[in-house]
C-alpha positions in Angstrom: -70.5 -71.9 -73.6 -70.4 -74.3 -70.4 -73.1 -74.3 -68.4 -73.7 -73.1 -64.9 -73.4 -76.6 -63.3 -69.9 -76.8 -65.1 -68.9 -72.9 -63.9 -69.5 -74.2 -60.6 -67.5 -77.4 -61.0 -64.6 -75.5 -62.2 -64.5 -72.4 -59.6 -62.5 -74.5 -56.9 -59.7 -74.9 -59.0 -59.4 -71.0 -60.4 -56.8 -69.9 -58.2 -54.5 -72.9 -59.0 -54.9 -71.8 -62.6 -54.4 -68.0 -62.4 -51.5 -69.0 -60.3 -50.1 -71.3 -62.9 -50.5 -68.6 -65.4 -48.8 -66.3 -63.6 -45.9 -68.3 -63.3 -45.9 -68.9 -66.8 -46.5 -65.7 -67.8 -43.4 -64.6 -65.2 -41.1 -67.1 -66.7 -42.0 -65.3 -70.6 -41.0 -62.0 -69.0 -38.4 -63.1 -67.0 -37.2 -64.6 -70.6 -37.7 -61.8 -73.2 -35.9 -59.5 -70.8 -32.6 -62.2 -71.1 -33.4 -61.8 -75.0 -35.1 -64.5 -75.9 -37.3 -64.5 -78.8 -41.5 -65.7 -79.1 -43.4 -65.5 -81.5 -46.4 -64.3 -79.6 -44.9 -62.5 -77.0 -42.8 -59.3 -76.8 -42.1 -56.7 -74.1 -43.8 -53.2 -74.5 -42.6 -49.9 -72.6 -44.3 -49.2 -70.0 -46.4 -46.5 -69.2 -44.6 -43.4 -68.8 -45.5 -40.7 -65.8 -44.5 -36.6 -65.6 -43.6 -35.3 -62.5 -41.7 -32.0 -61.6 -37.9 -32.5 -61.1 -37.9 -29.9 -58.2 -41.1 -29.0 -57.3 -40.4 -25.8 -55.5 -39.3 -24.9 -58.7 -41.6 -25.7 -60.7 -43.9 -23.8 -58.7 -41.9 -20.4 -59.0 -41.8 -20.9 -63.1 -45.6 -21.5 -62.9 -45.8 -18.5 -60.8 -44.2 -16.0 -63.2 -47.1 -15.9 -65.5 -50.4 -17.4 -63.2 -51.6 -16.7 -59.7 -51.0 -18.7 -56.8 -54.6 -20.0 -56.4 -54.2 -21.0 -60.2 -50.9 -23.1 -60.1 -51.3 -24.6 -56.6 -55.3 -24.8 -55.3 -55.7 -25.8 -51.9 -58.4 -28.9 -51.4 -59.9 -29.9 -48.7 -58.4 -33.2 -47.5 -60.1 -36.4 -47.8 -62.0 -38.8 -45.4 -59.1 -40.9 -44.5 -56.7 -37.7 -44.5 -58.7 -36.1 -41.9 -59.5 -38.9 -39.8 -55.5 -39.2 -39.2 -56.3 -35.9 -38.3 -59.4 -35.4 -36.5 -59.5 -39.4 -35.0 -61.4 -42.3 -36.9 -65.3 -42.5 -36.5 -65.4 -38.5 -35.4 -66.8 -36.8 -38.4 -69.9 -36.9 -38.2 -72.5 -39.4 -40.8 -73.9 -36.7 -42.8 -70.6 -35.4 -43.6 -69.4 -38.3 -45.8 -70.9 -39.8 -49.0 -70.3 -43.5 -49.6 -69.6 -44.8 -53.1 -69.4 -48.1 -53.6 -67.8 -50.1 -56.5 -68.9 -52.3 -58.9 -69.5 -56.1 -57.1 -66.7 -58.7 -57.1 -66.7 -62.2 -57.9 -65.8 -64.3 -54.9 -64.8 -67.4 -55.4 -65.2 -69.9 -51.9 -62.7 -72.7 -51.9 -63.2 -75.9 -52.4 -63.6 -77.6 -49.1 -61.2 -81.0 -48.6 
């Protein structure tokens, strides 16, 4: 494992790497989708999503057999939602919980 003096030497230089591969990893893609063949490398489908094809209908198969507050619940809108509605900064504090994700690494760059 390097050690922390070494981490820091290093952390300057990330982006250039991630960039490079990225690019490499671009030109592999860009590749196996023109048919080329590796070894260590193939393309996967991606990840598939399900939708309704016509809503509307969807809604009036659903509706056959299931209530209306079953098949299509109201919610209340969310924080950003209603402040498109309301007006930013107007609902009041203790209206609104904040979460807060997990801390990101930020790397500062290297000064010239």
């Amino acid at each position: 494992m390097l050690t922390t003096e070494e981490l820091d030497a290093i952390l300057p230089d990330l982006e250039f790497v991630k960039a490079w591969v990225q690019a490499v990893e671009d030109e592999v893609y860009r590749r196996l989708q023109d048919g080329e063949d590796f070894e260590n490398a193939e393309l996967a489908p991606g990840r598939k999503t399900r939708a309704w094809a016509d809503e509307d209908e969807g809604l009036n198969w659903l509706r056959k057999d299931f209530p209306l507050k079953v098949v299509a619940p109201r919610k209340v809108l969310s924080i950003a939602q209603a402040e498109k509605v309301v007006g930013r900064g107007l609902i009041p504090d203790e209206l609104i919980a904040t979460k807060q994700s997990a801390d990101r690494l930020v790397i500062r760059k290297r000064s010239h």
